[in-house]
C-alpha positions, 0 to 999 in steps of 0.5 A: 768555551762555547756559549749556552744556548737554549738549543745546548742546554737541551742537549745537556738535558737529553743526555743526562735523561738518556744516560740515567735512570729517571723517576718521578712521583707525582703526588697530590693528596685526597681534597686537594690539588697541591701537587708535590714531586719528587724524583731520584735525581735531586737535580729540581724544578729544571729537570722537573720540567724536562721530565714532564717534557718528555712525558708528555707525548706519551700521555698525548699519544694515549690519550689521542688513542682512548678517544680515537682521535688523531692527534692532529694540530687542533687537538694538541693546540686544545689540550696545551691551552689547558697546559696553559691556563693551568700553569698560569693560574698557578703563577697568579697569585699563587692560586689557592688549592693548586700550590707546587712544591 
């Protein structure tokens, strides 16, 4: 049995991406910013994550379009430091009003 990498793993991940129908919903309701997913694989958060690794690009690449910018390296730093310090302020303290599910 070979062993399991990061590099394996996500190679497992593309091919189950790519060899099934994927959906996602995203939901956060009105006065708040607690974000709920669901998706039709029941697989959870580790599939959350490859989904939205997918996605992200294409939002990228609109958003990169909308303001005529192109999407060179100082752009992308700028807008995966709000990925960050989003993710991070979740993970402390469980941020209040920024809860996931």
């Amino acid at each position: 049995m070979s062993e399991l990498t990061l590099d394996k793993f996500g190679e497992i991940m593309d091919d189950f991406l790519t060899k099934n129908h994927i959906q996602m919903l995203v939901e956060m309701p009105k006065g708040t910013q607690n974000v709920t997913i669901i998706d039709n694989t029941e697989a959870g958060p580790v599939i959350h994550f490859y989904i939205l690794l997918k996605a992200l690009p294409a939002v990228f690449k609109k958003l990169a379009e909308m303001i005529d910018i192109n999407p060179a390296e100082d752009f992308i730093d700028t807008t995966l430091g709000m990925v960050k310090s989003e993710i991070l302020e979740v993970l402390k303290d469980g941020a209040a009003g920024k809860e996931v599910t």
